[in-house]
MIKEKE-116061 format. One record per atom (N, C-alpha, C): residue in one letter; z, x, y. Coordinates in pm, whole numbers, padded with zeros to 5 digits, always signed. Layout:
// residues N
aZXY
...
***
This chain:
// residues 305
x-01065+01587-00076
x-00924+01548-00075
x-00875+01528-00218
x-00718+01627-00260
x-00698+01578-00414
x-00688+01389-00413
x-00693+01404-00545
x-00639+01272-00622
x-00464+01280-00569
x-00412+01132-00525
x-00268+01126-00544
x-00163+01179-00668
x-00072+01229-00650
x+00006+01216-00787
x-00004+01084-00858
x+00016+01041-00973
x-00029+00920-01023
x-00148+00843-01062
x-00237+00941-00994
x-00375+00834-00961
x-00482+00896-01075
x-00414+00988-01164
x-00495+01034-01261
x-00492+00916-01381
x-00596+00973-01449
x-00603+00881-01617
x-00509+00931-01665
x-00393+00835-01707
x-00331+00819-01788
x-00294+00746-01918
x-00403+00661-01895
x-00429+00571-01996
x-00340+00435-02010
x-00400+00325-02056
x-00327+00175-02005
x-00190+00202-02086
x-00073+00124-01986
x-00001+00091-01967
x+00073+00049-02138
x+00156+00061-02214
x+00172-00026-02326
x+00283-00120-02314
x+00236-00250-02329
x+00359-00349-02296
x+00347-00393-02466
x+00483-00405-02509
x+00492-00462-02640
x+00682-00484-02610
x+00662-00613-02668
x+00811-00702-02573
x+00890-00707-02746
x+00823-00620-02853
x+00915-00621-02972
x+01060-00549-02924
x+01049-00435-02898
x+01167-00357-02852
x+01159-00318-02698
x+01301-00250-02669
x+01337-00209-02514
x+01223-00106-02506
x+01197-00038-02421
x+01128+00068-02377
x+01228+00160-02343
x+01200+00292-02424
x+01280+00418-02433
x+01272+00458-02264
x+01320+00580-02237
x+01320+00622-02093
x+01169+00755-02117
x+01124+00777-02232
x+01039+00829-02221
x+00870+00817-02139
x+00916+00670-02264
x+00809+00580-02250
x+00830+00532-02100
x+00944+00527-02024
x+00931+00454-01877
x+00860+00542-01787
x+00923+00658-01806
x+00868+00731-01712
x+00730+00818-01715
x+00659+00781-01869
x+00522+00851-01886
x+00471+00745-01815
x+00506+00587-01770
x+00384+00472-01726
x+00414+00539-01587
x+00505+00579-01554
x+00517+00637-01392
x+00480+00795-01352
x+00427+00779-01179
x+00423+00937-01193
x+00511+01045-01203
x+00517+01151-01275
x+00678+01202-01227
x+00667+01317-01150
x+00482+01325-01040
x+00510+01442-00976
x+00490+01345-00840
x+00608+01351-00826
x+00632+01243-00722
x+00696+01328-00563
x+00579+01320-00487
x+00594+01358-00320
x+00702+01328-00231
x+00783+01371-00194
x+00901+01330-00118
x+00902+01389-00020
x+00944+01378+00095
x+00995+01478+00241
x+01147+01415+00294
x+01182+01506+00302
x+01327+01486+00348
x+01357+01354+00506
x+01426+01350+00556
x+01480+01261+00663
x+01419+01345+00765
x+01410+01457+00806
x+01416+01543+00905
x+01231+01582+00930
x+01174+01506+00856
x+01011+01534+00889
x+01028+01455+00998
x+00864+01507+01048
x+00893+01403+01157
x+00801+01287+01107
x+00745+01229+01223
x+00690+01077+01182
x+00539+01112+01174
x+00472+01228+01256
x+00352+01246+01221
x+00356+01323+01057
x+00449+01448+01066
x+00425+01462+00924
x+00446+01399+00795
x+00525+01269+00812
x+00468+01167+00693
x+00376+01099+00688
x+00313+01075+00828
x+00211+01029+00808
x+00070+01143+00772
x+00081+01236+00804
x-00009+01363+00740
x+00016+01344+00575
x+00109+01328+00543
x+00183+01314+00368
x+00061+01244+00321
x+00107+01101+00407
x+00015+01017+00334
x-00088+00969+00372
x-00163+01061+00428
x-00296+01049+00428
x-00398+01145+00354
x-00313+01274+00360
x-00348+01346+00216
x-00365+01320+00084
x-00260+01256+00043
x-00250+01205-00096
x-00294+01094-00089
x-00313+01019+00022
x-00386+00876-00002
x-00278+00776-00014
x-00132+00808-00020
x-00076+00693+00010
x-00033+00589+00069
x+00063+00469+00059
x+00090+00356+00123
x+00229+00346+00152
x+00284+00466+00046
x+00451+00421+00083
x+00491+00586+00030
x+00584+00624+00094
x+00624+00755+00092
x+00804+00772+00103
x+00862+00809-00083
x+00973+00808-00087
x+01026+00929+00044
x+01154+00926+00077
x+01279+00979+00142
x+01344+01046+00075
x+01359+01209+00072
x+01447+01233-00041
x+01532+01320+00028
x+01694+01374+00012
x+01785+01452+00052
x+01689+01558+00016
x+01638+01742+00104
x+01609+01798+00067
x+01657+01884-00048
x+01784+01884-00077
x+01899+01936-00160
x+01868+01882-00278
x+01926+01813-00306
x+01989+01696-00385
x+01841+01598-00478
x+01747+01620-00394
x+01626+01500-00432
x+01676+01375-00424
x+01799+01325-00423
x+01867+01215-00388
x+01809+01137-00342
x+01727+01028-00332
x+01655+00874-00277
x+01741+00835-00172
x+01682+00852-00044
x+01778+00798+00054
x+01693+00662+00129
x+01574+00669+00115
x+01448+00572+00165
x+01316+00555+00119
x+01287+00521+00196
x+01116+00466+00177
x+01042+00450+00315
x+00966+00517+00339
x+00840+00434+00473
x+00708+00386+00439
x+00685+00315+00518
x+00544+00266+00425
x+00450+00258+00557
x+00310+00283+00524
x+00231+00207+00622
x+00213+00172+00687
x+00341-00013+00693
x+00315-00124+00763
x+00430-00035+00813
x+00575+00019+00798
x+00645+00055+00878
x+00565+00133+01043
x+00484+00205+00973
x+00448+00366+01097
x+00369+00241+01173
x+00282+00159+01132
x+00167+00084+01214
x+00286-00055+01296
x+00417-00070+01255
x+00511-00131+01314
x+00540-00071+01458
x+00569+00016+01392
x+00671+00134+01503
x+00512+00166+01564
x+00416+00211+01576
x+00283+00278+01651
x+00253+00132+01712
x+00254+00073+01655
x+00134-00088+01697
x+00229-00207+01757
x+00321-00233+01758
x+00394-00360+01792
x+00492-00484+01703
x+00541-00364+01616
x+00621-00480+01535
x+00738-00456+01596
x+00836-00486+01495
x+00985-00480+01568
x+01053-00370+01593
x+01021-00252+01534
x+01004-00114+01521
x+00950-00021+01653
x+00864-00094+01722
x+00799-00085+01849
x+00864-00077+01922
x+00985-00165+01922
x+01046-00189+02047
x+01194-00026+02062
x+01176+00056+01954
x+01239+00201+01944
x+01136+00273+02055
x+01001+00264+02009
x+00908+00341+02079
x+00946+00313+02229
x+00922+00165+02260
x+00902+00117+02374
x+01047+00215+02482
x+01172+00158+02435
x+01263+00168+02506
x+01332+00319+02472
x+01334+00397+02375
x+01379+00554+02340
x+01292+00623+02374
x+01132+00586+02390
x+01040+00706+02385
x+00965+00632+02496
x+01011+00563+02595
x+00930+00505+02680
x+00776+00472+02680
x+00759+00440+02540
x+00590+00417+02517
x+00499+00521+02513
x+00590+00640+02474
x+00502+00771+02465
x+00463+00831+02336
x+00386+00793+02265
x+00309+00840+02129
x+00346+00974+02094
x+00337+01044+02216
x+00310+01238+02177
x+00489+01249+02125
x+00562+01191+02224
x+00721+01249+02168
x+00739+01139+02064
x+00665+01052+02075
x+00752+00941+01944
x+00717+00999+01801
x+00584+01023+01824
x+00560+01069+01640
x+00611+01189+01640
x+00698+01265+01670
x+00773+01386+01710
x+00919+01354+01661
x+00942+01244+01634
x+01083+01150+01627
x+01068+01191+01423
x+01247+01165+01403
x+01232+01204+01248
x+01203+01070+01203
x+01165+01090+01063
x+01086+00994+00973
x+01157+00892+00938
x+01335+00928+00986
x+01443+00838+00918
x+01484+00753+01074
x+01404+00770+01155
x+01413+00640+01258
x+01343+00514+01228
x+01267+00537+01150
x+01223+00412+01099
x+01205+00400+00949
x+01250+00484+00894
x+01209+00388+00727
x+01313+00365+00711
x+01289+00257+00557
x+01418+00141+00535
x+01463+00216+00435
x+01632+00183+00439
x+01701+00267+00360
x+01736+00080+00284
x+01684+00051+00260
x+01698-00125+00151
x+01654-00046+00023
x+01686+00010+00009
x+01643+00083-00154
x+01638-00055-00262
x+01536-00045-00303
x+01482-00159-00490
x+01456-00011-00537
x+01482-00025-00660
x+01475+00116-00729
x+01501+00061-00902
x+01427+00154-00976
x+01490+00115-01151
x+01566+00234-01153
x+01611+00212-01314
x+01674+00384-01361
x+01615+00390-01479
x+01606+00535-01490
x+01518+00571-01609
x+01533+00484-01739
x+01612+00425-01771
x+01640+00374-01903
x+01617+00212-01881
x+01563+00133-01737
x+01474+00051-01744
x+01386+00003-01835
x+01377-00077-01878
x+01231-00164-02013
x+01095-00158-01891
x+00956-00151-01918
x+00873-00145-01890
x+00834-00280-01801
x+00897-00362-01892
x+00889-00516-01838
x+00966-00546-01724
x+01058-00450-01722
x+01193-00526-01606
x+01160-00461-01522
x+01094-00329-01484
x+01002-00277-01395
x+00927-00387-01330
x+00856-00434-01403
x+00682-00542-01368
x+00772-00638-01306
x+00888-00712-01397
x+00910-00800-01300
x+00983-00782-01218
x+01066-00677-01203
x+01133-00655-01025
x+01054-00621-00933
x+00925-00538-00981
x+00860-00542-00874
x+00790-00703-00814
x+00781-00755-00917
x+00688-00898-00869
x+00792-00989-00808
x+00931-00990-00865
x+01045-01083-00781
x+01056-01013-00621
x+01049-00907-00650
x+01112-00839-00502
x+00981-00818-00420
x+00869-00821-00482
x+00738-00827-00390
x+00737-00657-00326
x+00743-00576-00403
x+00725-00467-00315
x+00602-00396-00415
x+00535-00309-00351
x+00408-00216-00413
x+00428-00084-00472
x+00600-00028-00491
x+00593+00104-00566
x+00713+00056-00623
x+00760+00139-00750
x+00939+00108-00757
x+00964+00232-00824
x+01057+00327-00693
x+01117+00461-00758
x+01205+00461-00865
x+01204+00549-00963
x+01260+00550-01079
x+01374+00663-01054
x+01478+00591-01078
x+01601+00747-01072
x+01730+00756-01163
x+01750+00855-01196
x+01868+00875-01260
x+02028+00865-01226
x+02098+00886-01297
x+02222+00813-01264
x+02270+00853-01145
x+02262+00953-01094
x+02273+01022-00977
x+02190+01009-00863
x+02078+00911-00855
x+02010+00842-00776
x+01891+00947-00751
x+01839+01065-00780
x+01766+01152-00813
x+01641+01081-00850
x+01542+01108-00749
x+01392+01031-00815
x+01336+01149-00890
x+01311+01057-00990
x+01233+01104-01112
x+01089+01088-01159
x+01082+00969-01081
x+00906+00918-01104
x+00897+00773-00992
x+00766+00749-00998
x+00748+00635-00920
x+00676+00544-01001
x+00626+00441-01023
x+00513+00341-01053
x+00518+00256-00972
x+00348+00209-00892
x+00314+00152-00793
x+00212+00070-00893
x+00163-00064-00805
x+00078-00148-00808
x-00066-00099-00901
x-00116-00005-00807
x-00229+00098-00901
x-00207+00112-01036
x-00072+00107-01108
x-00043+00202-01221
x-00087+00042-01311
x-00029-00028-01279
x-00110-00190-01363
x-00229-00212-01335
x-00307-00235-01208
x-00417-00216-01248
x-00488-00114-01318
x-00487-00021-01320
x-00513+00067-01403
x-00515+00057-01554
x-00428-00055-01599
x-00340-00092-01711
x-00449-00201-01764
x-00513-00264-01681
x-00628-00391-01682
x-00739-00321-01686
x-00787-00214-01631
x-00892-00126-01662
x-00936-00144-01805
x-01109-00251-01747
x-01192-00246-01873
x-01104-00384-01950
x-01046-00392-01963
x-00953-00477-02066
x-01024-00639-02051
x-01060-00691-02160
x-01114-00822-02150
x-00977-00900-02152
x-00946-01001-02013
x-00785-01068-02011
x-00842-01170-02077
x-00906-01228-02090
x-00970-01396-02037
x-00889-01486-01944
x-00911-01387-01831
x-00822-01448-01705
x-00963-01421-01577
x-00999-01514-01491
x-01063-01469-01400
x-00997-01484-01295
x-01044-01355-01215
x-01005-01377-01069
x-00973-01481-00965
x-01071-01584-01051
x-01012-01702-00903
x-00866-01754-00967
x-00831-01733-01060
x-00657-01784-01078
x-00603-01716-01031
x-00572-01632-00980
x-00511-01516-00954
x-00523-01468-00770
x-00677-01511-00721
x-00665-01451-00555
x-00640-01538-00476
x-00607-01464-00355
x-00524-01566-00247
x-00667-01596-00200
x-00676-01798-00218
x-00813-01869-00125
x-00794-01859+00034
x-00676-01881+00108
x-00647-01905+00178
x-00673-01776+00276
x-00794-01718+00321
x-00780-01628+00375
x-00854-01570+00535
x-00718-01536+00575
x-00709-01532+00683
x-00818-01374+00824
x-00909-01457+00841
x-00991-01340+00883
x-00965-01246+01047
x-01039-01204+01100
x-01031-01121+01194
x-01185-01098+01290
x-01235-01118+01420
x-01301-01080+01449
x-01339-00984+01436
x-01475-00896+01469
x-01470-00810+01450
x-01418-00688+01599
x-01465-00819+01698
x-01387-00763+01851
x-01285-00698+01844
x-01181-00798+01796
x-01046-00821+01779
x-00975-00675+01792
x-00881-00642+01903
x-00827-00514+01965
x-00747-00469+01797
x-00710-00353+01831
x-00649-00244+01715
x-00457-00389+01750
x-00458-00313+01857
x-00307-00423+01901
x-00316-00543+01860
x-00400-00630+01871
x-00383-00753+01825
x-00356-00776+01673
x-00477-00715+01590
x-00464-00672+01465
x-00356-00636+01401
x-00296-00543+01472
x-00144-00462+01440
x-00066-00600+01395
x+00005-00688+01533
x+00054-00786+01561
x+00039-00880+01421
x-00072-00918+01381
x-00182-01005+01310
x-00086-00955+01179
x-00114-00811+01154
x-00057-00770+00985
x+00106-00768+01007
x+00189-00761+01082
x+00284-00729+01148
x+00374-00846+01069
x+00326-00982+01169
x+00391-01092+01200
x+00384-01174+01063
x+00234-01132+01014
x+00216-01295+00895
x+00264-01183+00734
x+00289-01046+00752
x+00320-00959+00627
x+00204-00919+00560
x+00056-00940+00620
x-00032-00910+00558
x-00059-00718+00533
x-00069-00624+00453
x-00116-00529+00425
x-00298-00496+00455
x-00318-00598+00462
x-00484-00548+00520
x-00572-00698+00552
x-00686-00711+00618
x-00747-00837+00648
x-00890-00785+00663
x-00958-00894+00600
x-01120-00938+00599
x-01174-00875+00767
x-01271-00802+00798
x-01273-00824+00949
x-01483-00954+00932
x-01483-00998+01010
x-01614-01120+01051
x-01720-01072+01154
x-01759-01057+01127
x-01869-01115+01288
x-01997-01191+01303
x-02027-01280+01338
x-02082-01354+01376
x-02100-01422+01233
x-01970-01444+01191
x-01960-01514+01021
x-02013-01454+00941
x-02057-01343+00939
x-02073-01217+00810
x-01954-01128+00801
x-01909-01134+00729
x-01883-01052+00642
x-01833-00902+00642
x-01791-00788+00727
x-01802-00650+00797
x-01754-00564+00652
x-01655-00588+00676
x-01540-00536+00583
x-01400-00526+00574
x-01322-00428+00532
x-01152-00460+00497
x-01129-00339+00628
x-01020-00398+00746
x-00911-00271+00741
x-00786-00334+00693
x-00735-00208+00638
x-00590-00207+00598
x-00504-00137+00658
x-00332-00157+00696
x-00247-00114+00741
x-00265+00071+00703
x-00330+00075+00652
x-00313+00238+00599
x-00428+00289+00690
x-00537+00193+00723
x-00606+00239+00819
x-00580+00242+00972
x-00529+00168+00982
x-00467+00169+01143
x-00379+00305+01168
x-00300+00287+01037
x-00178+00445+00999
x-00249+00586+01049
x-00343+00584+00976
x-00410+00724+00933
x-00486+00680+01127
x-00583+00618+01142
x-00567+00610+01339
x-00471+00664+01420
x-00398+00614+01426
x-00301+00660+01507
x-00247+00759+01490
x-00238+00805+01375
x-00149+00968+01333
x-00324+01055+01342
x-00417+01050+01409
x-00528+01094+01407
x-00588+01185+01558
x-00671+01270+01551
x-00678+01367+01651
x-00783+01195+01755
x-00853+01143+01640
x-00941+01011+01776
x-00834+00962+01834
x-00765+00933+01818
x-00654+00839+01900
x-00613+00956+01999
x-00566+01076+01912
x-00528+01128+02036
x-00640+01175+02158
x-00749+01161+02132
x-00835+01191+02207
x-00883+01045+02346
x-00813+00974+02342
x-00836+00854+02393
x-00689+00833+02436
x-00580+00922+02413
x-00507+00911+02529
x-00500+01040+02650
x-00460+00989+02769
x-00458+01041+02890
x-00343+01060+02912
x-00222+00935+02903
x-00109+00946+02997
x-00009+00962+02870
x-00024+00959+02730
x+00072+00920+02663
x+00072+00791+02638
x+00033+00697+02688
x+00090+00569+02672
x-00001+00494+02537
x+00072+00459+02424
x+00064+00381+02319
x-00076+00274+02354
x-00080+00214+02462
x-00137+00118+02488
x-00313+00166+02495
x-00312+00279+02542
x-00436+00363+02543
x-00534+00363+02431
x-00470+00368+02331
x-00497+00389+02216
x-00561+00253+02105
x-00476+00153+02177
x-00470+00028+02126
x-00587-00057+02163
x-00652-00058+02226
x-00759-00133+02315
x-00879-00144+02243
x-00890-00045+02127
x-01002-00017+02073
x-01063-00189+01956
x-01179-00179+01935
x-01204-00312+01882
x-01179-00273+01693
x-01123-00323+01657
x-01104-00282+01480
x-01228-00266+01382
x-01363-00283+01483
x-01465-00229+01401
x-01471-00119+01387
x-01434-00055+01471
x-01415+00074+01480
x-01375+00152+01373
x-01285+00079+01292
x-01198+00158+01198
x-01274+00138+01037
x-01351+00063+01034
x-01406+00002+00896
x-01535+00152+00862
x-01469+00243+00806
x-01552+00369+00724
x-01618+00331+00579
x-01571+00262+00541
x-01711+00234+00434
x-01717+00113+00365
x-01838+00134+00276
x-01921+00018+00224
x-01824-00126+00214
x-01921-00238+00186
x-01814-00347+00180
x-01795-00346+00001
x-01732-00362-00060
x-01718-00334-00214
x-01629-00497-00256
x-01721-00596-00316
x-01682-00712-00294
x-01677-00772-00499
x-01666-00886-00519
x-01709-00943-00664
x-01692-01077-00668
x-01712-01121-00776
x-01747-01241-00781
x-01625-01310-00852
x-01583-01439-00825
x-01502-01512-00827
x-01420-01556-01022
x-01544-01547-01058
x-01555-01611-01246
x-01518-01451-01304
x-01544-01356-01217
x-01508-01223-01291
x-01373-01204-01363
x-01404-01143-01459
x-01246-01142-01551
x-01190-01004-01466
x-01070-01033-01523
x-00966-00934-01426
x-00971-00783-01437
x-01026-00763-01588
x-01039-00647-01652
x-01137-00574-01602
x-01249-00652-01566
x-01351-00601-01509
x-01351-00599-01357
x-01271-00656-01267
x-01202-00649-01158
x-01181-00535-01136
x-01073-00470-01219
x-00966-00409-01211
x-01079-00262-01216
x-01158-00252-01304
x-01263-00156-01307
x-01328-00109-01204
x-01367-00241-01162
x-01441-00223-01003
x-01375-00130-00932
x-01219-00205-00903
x-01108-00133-00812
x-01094-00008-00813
x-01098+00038-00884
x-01020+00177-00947
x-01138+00292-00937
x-01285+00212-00992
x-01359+00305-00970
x-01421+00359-00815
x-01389+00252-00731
x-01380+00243-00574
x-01269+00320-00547
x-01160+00340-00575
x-01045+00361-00521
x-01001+00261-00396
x-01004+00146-00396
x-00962+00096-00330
x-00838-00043-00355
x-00750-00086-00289
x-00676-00156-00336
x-00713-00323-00337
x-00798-00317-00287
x-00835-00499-00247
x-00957-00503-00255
x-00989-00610-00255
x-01143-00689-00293
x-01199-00828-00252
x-01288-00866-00130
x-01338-00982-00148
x-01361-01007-00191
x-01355-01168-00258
x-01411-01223-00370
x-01483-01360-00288
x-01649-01327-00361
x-01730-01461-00289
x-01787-01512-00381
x-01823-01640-00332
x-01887-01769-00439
x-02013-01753-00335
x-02113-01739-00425
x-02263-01795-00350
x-02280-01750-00232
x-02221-01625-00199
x-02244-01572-00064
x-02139-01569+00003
x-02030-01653+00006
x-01959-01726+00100
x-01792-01621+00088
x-01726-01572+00145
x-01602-01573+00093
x-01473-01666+00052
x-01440-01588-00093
x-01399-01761-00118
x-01250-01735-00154
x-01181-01550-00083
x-01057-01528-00124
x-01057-01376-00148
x-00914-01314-00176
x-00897-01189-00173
x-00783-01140-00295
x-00912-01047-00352
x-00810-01018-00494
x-00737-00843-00418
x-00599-00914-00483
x-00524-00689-00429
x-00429-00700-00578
x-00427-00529-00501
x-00320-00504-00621
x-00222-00592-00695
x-00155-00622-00586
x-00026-00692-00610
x-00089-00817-00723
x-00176-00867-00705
x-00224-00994-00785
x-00206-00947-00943
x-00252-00801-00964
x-00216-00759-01070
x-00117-00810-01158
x+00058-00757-01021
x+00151-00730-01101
x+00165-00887-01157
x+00121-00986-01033
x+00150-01099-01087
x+00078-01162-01222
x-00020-01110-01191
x-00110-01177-01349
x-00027-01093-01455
x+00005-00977-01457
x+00069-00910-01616
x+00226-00984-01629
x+00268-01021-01500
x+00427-01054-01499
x+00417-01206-01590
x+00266-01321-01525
x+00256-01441-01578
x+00176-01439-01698
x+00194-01350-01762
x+00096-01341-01879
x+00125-01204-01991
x+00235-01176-02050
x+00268-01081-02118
x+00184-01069-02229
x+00054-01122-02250
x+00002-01121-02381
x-00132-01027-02319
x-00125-00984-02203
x-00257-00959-02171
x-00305-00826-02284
x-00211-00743-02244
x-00246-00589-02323
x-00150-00597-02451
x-00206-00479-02531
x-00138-00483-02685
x+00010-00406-02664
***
C-alpha cells in the first residue's frame, strides 16, 4: 500500500516566531498533493479513499472548481455505519440497509463546518487553530477557497521526530483512560467512540492489555468485503455483533511514561501509527496521540529551532 500524500520525509517543521511565515514556507510544512473526491462519490468510495492512503479525514472538493465544500472523517462514516447521530439517516432513509446506504453520496454525511487557513497563514496560527478548534487536519486554501494543501496532526509529530524537547510524555498524555473489554460488541464500541468523542480506545482482557482499535478501524470494517460477508439480510445490525477483538491486526506498540516526546514521536512515526500506550511498571498509566503533539508545540514554542 503507497505512503499517504504527506506522509513522506519532509523534514521538521521550522517554527521561528522572529517573522510571519511566507505562503511558501506554509504550504511546504503542508501536503500539497492533496486527495479530494467530489460530493457525488459515494460513501463506500470514500471510504475506499481512505483506506488506501491510510487516512482519517478526507477533504470534499467541487469536481470543477477544486473549491472546499467539506470534510468526512472516520468518526463521521463509523457514525453514520455504527450508531451515532448520523445513524439515524441510515436507520429511517435506508431502512437499516448497509448495501444501499454506502451507495448514498459522500455529501449525506460530511460536515460542511469548514475550519480552514489561507495560504498566507503564519505557521503558528495554523498550530494554534488547529489546537483551539481541536480538529486533526487544517485545509489550506486560496482566496477563492481552492485547496491547496493540507497539514494534519502527523505533520508535527513528525516535526518532534528525534528532537530532544525536555518534555516527557507523562505531561502531555491523557491519565484518565478509558478502556474496553475485549468482548465488548463492534456496536457498543461504535456508541463508546461516538458519545464520549473518543477517536480510538485501549481494548483489556482479563486486565491485560490487547491493544488499540481506532475509529479508522471500525471504518475500514465496515466498508470491508468481512462485514459484507456476515451480512444476510442487509441489516446493519448483522454486522455489528462482532466482539472488537476481532478488529485488533497488529502488535501492541506501547512506551514508557519518563520518555521524552522526541523520542515518542520517533516511535510513532516509525510504527505508523497515531497513538500510544503509555505504562509505568507494567501497568497502563495513559495514552499519548497525535493531537497531544499539537498541544505540546502550541504550549511550548521553544521546542524546535
Amino acid at each position: 500500500m503507497p505512503r499517504a500524500p504527506g506522509s513522506g520525509e519532509r523534514g521538521p517543521l521550522q517554527f521561528d516566531s522572529r517573522h510571519a511565515k511566507h505562503i511558501s514556507e506554509v504550504l511546504s510544512a503542508a501536503s500539497p498533493d492533496v486527495v479530494t473526491v467530489p460530493p457525488t462519490t459515494t460513501i463506500m468510495g470514500a471510504i475506499k479513499t481512505m483506506t488506501f492512503y491510510g487516512f482519517s479525514r478526507l477533504p470534499i472538493a467541487d469536481a470543477g472548481t477544486k473549491r472546499l465544500l467539506g470534510f468526512v472523517t472516520s468518526v463521521d462514516v463509523v457514525d453514520f455505519l455504527g450508531g451515532g447521530l448520523r445513524h439515524n439517516l441510515l436507520q429511517e432513509k435506508y431502512q437499516g440497509n448497509i448495501f444501499t446506504a454506502i451507495n448514498a453520496d459522500i455529501r449525506e454525511i460530511m460536515s460542511s463546518k469548514l475550519i480552514y487557513a489561507s495560504e498566507n497563514t503564519s505557521l503558528h496560527d495554523v498550530l494554534k487553530l488547529m489546537y483551539e478548534k481541536n480538529v486533526g487536519g487544517l485545509p489550506i486554501v486560496d482566496e477563492d477557497s481552492r485547496i491547496k494543501g493540507i497539514i494534519t496532526e502527523e505533520d508535527f509529530v513528525r516535526s518532534c521526530r528525534g528532537v530532544d524537547t525536555g518534555l516527557v510524555v507523562e505531561s502531555f498524555m491523557s491519565p484518565n483512560v478509558v478502556t474496553a473489554p475485549a468482548q465488548t460488541t463492534i456496536e457498543k464500541m461504535t456508541r463508546m467512540i461516538i458519545q464520549k468523542g473518543f477517536r480510538r480506545m485501549p481494548v483489556v482482557q482479563d486486565g491485560v492489555l490487547m491493544g488499540m482499535v481506532t475509529a479508522s478501524d471500525i471504518m475500514k470494517y465496515l466498508g470491508s468485503g468481512d462485514a459484507f460477508e456476515k451480512v444476510v439480510t442487509g441489516d446493519i445490525g448483522e454486522v455489528m455483533n462482532q466482539p472488537i477483538k476481532s478488529l485488533i491486526k497488529r502488535s501492541l506498540i506501547t512506551i514508557e511514561k519518563k520518555m521524552d516526546l522526541g523520542h515518542a514521536a520517533r516511535k510513532m512515526m516509525d510504527n505508523e501509527i497515531g497513538s500510544m500506550p503509555v505504562m509505568d511498571r507494567g501497568s497502563l498509566a495513559g495514552i499519548l496521540t497525535e493531537r497531544d503533539f499539537v498541544r505540546a508545540l502550541a504550549e511550548n514554542r521553544g521546542i524546535l529551532p
